[in-house]
C-alpha positions in Angstrom: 0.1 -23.6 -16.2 -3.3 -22.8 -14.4 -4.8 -19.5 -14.5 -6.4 -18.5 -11.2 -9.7 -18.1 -11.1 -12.8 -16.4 -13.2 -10.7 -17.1 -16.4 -12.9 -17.3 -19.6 -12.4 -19.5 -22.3 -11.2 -17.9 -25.1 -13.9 -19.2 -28.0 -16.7 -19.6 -26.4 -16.8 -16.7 -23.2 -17.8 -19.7 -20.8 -16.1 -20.2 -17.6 -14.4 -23.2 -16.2 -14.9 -25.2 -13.3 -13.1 -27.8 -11.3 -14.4 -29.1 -7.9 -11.6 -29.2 -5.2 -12.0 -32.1 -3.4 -11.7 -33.8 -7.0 -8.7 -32.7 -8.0 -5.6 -34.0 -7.6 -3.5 -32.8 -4.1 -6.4 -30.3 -3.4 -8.6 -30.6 -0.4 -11.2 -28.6 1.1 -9.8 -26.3 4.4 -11.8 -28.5 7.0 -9.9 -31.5 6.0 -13.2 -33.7 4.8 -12.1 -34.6 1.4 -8.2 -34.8 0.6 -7.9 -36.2 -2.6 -5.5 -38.6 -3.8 -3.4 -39.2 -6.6 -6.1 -41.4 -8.4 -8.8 -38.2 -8.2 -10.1 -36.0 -11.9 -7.3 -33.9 -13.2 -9.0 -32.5 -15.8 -10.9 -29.0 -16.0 -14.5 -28.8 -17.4 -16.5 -26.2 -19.0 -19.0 -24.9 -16.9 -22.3 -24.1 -18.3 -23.1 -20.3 -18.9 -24.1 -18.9 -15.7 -25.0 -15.2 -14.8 -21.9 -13.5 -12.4 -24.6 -13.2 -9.6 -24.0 -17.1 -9.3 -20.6 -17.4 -8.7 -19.0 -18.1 -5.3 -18.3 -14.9 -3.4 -21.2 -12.6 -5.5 -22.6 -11.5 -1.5 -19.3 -10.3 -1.3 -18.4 -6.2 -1.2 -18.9 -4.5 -3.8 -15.3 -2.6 -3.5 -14.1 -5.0 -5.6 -15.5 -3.4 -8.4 -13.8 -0.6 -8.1 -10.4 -2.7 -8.8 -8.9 -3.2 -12.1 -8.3 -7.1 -12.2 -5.3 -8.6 -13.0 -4.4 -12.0 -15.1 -3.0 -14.7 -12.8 -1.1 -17.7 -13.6 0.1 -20.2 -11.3 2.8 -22.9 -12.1 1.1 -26.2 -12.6 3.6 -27.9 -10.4 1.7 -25.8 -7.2 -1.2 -28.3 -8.0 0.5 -31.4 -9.5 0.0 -34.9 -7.2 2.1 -34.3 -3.7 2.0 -32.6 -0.9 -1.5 -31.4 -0.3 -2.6 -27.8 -1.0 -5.6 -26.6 0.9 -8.3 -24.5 -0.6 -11.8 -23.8 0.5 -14.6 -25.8 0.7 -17.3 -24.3 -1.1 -20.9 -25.7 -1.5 -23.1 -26.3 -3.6 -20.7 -24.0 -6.0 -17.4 -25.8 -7.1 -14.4 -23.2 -7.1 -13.5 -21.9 -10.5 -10.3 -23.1 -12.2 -9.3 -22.7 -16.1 -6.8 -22.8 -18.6 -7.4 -21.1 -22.2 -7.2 -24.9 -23.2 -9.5 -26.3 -20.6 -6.7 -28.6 -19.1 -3.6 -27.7 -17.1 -0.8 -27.4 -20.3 1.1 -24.0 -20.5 -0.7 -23.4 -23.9 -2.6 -20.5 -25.0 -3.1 -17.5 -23.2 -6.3 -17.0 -20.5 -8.1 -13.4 -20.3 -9.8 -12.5 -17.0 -13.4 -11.4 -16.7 -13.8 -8.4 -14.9 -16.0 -7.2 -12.3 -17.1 -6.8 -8.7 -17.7 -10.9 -7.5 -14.5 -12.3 -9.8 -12.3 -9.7 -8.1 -13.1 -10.5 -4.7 -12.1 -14.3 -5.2 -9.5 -13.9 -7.7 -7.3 -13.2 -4.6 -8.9 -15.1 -2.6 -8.0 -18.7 -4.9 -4.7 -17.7 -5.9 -3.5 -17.2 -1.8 -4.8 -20.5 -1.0 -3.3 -22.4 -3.9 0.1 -20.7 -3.1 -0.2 -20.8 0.6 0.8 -24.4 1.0 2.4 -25.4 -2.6 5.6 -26.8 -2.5 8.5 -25.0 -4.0 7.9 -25.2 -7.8 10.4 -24.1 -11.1 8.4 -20.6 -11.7 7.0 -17.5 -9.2 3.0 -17.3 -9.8 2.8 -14.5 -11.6 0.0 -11.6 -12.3 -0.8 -9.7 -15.5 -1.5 -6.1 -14.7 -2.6 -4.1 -17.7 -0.7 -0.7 -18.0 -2.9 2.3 -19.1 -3.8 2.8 -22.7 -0.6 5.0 -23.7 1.8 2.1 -22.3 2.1 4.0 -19.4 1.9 3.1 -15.5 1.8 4.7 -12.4 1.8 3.7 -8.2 2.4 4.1 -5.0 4.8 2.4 -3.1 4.1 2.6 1.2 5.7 0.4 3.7 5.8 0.0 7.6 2.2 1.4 8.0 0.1 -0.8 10.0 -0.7 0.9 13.6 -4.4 1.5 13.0 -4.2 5.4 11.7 -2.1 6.1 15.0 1.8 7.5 14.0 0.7 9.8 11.1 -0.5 6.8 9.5 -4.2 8.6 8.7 -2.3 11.4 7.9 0.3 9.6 5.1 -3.0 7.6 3.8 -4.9 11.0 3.2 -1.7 12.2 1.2 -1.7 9.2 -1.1 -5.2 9.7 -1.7 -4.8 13.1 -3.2 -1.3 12.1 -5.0 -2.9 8.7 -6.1 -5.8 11.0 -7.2 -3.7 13.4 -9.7 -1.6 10.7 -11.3 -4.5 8.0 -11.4 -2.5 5.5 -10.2 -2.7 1.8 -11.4 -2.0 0.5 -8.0 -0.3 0.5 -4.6 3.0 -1.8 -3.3 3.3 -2.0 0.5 7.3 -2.9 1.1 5.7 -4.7 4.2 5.7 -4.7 8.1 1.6 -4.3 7.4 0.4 -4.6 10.6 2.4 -4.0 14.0 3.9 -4.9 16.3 3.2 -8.6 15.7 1.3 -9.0 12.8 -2.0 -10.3 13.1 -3.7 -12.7 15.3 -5.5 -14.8 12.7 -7.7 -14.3 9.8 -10.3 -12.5 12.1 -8.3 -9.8 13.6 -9.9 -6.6 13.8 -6.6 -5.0 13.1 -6.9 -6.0 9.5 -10.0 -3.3 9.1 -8.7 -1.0 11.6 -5.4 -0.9 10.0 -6.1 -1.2 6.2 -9.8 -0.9 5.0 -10.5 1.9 7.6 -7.2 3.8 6.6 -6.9 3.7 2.8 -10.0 5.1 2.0 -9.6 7.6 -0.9 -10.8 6.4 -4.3 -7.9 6.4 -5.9 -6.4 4.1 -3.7 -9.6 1.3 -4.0 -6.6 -0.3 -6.5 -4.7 -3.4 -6.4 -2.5 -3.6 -3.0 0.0 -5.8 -3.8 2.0 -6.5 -0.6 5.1 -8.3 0.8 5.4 -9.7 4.5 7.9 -7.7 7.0 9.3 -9.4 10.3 6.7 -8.0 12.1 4.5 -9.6 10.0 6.0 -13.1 10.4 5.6 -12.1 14.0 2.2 -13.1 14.0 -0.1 -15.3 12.0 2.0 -15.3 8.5 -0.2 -17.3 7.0 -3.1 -15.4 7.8 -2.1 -12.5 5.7 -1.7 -14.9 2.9 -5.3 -16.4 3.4 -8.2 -15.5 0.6 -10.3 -14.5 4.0 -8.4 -11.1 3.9 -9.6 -10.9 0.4 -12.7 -11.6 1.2 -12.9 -8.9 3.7 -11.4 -7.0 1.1 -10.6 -7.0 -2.1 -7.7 -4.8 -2.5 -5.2 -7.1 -0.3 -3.3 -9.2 -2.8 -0.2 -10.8 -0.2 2.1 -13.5 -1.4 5.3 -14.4 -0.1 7.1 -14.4 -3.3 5.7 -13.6 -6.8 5.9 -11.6 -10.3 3.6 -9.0 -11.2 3.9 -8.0 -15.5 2.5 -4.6 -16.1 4.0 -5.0 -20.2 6.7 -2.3 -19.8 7.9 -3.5 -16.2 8.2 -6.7 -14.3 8.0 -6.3 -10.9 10.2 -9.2 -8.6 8.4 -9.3 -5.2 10.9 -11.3 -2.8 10.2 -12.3 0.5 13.2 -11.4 2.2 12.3 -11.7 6.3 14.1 -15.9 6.1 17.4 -14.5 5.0 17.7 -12.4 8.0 20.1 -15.1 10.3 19.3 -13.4 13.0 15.3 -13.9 12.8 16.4 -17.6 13.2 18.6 -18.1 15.8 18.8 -14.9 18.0 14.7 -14.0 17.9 14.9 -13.1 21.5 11.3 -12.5 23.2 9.6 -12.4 19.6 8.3 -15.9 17.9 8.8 -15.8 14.1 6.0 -18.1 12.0 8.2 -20.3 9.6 5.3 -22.0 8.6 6.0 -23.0 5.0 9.6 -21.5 5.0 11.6 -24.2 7.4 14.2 -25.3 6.5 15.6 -22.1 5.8 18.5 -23.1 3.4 16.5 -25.1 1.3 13.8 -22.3 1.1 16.3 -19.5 0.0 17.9 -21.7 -2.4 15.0 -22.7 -4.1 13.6 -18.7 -4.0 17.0 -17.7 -5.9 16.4 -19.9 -8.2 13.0 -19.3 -8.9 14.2 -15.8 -8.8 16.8 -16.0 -11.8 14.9 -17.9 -14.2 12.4 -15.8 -13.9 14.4 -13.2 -14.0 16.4 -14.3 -17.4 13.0 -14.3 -19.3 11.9 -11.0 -18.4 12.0 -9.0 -22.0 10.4 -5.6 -19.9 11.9 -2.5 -20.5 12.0 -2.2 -17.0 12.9 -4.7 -13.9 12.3 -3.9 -10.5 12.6 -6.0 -7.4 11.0 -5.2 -4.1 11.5 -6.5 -0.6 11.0 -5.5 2.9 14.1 -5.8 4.0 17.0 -3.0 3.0 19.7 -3.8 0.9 21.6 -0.4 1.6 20.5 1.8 4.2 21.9 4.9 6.2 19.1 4.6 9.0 18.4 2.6 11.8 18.7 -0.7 10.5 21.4 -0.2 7.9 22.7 -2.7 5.3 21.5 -6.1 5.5 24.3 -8.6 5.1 22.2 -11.6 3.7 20.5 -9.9 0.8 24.2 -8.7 -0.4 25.6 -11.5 -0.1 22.6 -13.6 -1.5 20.3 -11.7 -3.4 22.6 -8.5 -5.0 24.7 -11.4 -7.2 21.2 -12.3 -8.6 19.7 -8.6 -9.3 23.2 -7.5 -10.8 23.3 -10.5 -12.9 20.3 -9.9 -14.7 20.2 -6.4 -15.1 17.5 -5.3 -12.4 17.1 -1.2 -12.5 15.9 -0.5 -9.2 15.5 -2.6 -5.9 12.2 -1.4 -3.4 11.8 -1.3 -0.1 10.7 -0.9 3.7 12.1 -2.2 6.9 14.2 1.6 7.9 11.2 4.6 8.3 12.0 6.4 6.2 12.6 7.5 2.6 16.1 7.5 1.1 17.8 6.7 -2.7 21.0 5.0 -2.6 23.2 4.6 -6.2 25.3 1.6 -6.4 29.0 2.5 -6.8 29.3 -0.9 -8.6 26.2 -1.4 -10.7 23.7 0.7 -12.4 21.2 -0.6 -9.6 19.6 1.9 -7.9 17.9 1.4 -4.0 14.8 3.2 -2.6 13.2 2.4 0.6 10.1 3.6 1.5 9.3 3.0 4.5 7.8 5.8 6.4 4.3 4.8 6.5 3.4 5.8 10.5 6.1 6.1 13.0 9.4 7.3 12.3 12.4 9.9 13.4 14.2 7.5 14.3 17.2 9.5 14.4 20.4 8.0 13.1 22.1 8.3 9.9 25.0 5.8 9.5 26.6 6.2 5.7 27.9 3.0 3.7 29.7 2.3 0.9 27.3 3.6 -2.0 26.3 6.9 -2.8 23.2 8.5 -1.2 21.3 10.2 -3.2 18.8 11.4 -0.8 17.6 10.8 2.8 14.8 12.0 5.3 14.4 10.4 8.5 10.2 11.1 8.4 7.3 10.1 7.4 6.1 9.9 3.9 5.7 8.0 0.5 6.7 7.2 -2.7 5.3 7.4 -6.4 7.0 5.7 -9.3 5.5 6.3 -13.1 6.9 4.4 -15.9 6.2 4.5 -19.7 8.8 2.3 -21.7 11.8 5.1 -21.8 11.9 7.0 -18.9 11.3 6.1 -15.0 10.3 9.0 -12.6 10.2 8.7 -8.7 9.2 11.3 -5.7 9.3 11.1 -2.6 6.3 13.1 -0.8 6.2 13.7 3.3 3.6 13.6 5.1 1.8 17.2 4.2 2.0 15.9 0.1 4.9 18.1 -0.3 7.4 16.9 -3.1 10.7 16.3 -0.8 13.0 14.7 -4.1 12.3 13.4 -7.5 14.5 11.1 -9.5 14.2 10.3 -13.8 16.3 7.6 -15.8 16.1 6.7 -18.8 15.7 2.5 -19.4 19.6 0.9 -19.5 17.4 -1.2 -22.6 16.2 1.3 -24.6 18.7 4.5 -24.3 21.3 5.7 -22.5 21.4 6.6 -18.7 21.5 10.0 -18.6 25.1 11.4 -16.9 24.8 10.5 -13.3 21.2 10.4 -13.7 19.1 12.7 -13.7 18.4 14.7 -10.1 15.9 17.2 -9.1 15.5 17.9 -5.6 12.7 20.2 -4.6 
């Protein structure tokens, strides 16, 4: 197991190096030096150097506003085989450890903090997961939860149309909310940038739809994002690239991955390939399967990922999120794939609550069949879309604007509200862990 990348040894606080184009199935972006099978495995300590050395230290200085998270990648993403592209960087190698200074799953790595190591500790982990093949475990990230065992966030999704739709509006909101609960960090459900995603790496839309949006300071947290279908609409792999994170240091994407914050695991699944539709009735729009084709063999592998990973989560708390709904009264209703393929998986292993985007707007839905619970929120700009079409599960709650959602956690008790897009609280939701008490009688409902 690698850990991704200003990792410092554990005895003697020195950082740990390993130069791409020497390591094996790694090779610099431009394509100068692939490696082969025969090229240096092995990591090497790094002589002490001072942070203003490292690769990326001209970077912004926004990154030091973010708390930074452990992250550990499955050494299968890096193991001899397909090739998996990272960066060239010169004269600086890029930085790689393991709290054993090789590539074993022994020990456990720590993280140093600051401004320079949080600006690339995106920017590594995206490239080494951009093109790795499928491997037995999600790359997964270590957030700390506050000092009391507590956490808090924001959850946003469908927001990307440069302020216009309410969007500067819903961000100002979140500002003030993510102000009064000092949240940990933000979730975007997805659909980040519309219509069609981005253009490439160098899109203005990126700044004009993100940076330039979010600017409060309690929002200059962790973003931890899924892709949408709009998103695969564009450049995919763009939003995945360590440029973003470069440009800033916020934007953590990934298709599929885990993020521990102690009390709560949080399953983020890219759900845009099951869509059937996306595949073979795309119409006008052009979907980038780069990385996903064959689509079969992709969501095979991702369930399985999912429910191993899933099985060793000892959280108090397990939450999935995706873009796409699984139950839904709006527009887009419930999609058919994820119950037939994803539900079986979340029911089996006892996930509480399932997040997301895709319908704008903010609804709870209570599983007749399950103790799972669904909550999209997705009204980040545009929305009113105006239809309300009810399924088989109970709704809770529905409103067809625009808004967001906060979700705080300590190891008993969950809390949600909704908020539209003047701050006002619109509904609030509490239950009590399934692991660690009882489920209060038909939850517990407060509607303000």
């Amino acid at each position: 197991m690698l850990v991704l990348p200003f990792a410092v040894d554990g005895t003697k606080g020195e950082p740990c190096h390993v130069d791409c184009r020497r390591h094996p199935g790694l090779a610099p972006l431009d394509g100068t030096a692939t490696a082969g099978a025969g090229a240096c495995s092995s990591l090497h300590p790094a002589r002490q150097r001072s942070q203003d050395t490292y690769p990326g230290s001209d970077l912004p200085s926004r990154a030091s506003h973010c708390p930074l998270p452990r992250l550990y990648i499955p050494a299968a993403a890096v193991e001899p085989g397909p090739v998996v592209r990272c960066p060239a960087v010169s004269p600086s190698p890029f930085l790689l450890a393991s709290s054993g200074g090789g590539t074993g799953t022994g020990g456990t790595p720590t993280m140093a903090r600051g401004g320079s190591a949080a600006v690339a500790v995106g920017a590594l982990l995206a490239m080494l997961l951009l093109c790795a093949p499928a491997a037995a475990e999600l790359p997964r990230l270590e957030h700390p939860a506050k000092n009391d065992g507590s956490l808090s966030l924001l959850v946003v999704g469908d927001w990307g149309r440069k302020g216009s739709y309410n969007q500067s509006r819903v961000a100002d909101q979140m500002g003030k909310v993510g102000d009064r609960l000092n949240i940990d960090f933000v979730i975007s459900t997805g659909d980040n940038f519309y219509e069609d995603g981005l253009t490439g790496t160098d899109d203005q839309a990126f700044e004009q739809s993100f940076t330039d949006i979010y600017t409060a300071k309690s929002l200059q947290r962790p973003w931890y994002l899924v892709l949408g279908n709009h998103d695969y609409r564009g450049d995919a792999l763009a939003q995945l690239s360590p440029v973003l994170h470069k440009i800033d240091s916020r934007f953590i994407c990934m298709r599929s991955f885990i993020v521990n914050a102690e009390i709560v695991d949080f399953f983020f699944v890219d759900t845009t390939p099951f869509q059937l539709k996306y595949w073979t009735h795309p119409k006008d729009d052009h979907y980038d399967w780069r990385g996903v084709a064959p689509r079969e063999k992709y969501i095979d592998n991702l369930l399985k990922d999912l429910d191993e990973a899933m099985k060793k989560s000892t959280a108090a708390w397990k939450i999935a999120v995706g873009h796409h709904t699984m139950r839904s009264v709006s527009d887009h209703g419930d999609t058919q794939e994820l119950l037939q393929l994803l539900l079986p998986v979340l029911q089996d292993n006892g996930v509480d609550f399932y997040i997301n985007g895709h319908d704008h707007c903010l609804e709870h839905i209570s599983s007749r069949d399950s103790p799972i619970q669904y909550f999209t929120s997705g009204g980040g700009s545009k929305a009113w879309r105006g239809v309300f079409e009810p399924n088989e599960d109970k709704l809770e709650f529905f409103y067809d604007g625009q808004g967001f959602m906060s979700l705080q956690l300590d190891h008993n008790k969950a809390e949600f509200i909704f908020y539209d897009v003047n701050g006002n609280v619109l509904y609030q939701y509490t239950r009590t862990s399934l692991r660690t008490g009882h489920l209060q009688p038909s939850g517990y409902v407060s509607e303000k």
